[in-house]
N, C-alpha and C positions, 0 to 999 in steps of 0.2 A: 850298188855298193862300190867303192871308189876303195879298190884291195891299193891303189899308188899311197895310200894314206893308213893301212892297215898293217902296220908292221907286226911279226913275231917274236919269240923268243931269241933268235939271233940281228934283230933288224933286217931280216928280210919280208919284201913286201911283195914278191909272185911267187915264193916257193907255193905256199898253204890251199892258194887254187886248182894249183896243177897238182897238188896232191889228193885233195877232194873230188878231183875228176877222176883222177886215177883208182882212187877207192871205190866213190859207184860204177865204175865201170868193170873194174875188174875184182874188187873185193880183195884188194891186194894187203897180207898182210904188214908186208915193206911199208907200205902207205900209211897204215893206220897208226904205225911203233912210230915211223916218223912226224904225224900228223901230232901225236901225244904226245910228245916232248919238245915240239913247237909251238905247244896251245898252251899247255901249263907245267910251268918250269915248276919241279919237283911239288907237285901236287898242290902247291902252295900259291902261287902268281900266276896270274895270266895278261893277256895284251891284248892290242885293239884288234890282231888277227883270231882271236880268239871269240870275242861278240860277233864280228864279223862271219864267221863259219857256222856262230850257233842254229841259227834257223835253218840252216841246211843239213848239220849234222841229226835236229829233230826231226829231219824229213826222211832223212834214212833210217833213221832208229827204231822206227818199227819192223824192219827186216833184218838189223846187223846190231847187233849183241857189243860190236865193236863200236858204234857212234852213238849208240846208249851211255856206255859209259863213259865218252871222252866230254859228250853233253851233260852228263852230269858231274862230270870233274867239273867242269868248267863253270857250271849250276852253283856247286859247293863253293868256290874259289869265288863268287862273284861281289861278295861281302867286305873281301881284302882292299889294301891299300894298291890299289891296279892304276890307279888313274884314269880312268875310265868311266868313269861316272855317269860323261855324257850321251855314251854309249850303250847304257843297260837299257833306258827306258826304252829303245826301236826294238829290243829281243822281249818287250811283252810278252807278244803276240804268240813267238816262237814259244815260250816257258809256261804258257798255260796249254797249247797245243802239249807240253811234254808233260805237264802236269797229268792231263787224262791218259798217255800213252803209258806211264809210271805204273798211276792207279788198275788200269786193265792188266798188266803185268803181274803184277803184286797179286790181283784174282787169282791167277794161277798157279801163286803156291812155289816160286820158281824157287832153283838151288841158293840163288843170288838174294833172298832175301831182301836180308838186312842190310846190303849194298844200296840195294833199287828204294827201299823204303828211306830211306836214309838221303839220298838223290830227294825225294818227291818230299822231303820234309823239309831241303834246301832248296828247293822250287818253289816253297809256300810260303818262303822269305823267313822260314825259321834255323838259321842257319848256326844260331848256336849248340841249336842241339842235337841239329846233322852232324856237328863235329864233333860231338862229346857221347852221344849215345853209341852202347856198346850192346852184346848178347845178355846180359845180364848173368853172367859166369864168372867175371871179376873186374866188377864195375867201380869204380871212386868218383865223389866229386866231392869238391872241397867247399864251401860257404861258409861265410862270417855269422853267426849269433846274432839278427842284428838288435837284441838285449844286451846285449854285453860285450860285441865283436871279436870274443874267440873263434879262431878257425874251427870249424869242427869238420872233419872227415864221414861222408855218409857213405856206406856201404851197400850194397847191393851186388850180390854173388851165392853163391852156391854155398860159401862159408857162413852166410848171416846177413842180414838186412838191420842196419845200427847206425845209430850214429855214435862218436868216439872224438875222442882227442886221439892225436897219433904223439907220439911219443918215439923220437930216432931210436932209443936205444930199448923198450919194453914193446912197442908196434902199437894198436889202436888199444887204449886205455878206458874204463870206465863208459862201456857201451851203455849203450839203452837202444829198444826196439824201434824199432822204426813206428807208425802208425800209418797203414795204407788208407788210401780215399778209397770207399765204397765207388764203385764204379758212377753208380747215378749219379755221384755229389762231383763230378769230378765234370768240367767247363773247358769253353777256351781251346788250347792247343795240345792240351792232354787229351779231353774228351774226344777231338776227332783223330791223335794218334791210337787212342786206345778203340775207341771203334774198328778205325780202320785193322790193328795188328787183332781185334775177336773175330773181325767179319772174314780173315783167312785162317784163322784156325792157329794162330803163333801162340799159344797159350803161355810160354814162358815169358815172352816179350809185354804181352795183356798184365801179366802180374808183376813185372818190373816195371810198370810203367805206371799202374795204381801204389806202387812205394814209392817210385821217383816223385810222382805229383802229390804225393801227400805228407803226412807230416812227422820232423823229428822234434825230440828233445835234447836242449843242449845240455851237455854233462856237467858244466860250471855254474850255469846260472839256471838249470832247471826250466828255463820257457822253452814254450813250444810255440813253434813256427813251419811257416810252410816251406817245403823245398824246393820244391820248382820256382815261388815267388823269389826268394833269396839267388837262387844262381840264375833266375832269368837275369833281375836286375841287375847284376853284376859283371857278367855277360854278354847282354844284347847286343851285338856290334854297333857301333853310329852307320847309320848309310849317307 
């Protein structure tokens, strides 16, 4: 790796090494606070010092909780407008190694859940919906009708599973029930999301995520359509 060519978040191009020495070596937390805010400016951008660390910070990340997740910052952030493009495809190798290191994690049941899950959904190059999935406690995503292209607001939380027109001054108007996918029926990047959150026992997550993948009705023009189809399209980022 040629770090004379890998700048950071300040254009520095030797801090990020001697700081990743200084972490395995000493598991310094100095290290890590500073390593994280050279890698990715406000959880949003990252830089070529950043591709350039990834395969080493997966190398650590099975022993430190702390290069877990600055690899998966960096995982989620990989989709933005970074400039770097021509740098993603050498961290393959590194993103599927972190891909089964996520999933072995995840087994466990750990506090961190829906962080690590979330990480390993932006590893799988599904990265819109790393960004948008929540606990299913007070969930919104917003999609166009596409019958009739009214926004409609779809719900998912503890208050109701609807879809709604939101209205500024009355709140979500003229609901209708959601209709969740039968687990079986359910394909594609749902089916092995929802595998994965039954096969650890997330039962809240498993059930917000057969509503998410399945279908509402819109309030204006009465069709029904799919939800995950409408905000994937919408969505998707260009890579």
């Amino acid at each position: 790796m040629n770090w004379a060519q890998m700048y950071d978040c300040y254009g520095d191009v030797a801090r990020v090494p001697e700081l990743l020495a200084r972490a395995e070596r000493e598991d310094d937390d100095a290290a890590w606070d500073e390593l994280g805010y050279r890698l990715v400016l406000e959880r949003d951008l990252v830089f070529p010092a950043s591709f350039a660390a990834l395969p080493r910070l997966v190398r650590l990340a099975s022993g430190s909780a702390r290069a877990r997740g600055l690899a998966g910052a960096i995982v989620r952030c990989s989709a933005g407008g970074h400039g770097c493009d021509d740098l993603l495809p050498g961290c393959a190798e590194a993103i599927a190694e972190f891909c089964g290191l996520l999933d072995r994690h995840l087994r466990s049941r750990p506090d961190d859940y829906l962080a690590t899950f979330r990480d390993l959904i932006a590893a799988k190059g599904h990265y819109h919906w790393s960004a948008v999935l929540g606990d299913f406690s007070d969930d919104f995503y917003q999609v166009a009708c596409p019958h009739c292209a009214v926004e409609v607001t779809i719900a998912i939380g503890s208050y109701g599973r609807y879809s709604a027109i939101r209205d500024w001054n009355l709140g979500d108007v003229d609901r209708r029930d959601l209709r969740p996918a039968p687990s079986e029926g359910l394909s594609g990047t749902g089916r092995w999301m929802h595998a994965t959150v039954v096969r650890d026992g997330q039962v809240v997550l498993a059930d917000g995520i057969t509503h998410l993948f399945g279908q509402a009705e819109c309030p204006r023009c009465a069709s029904v359509f799919n939800i995950a189809d409408e905000y994937d399209s919408s969505n998707r980022p260009l890579m």
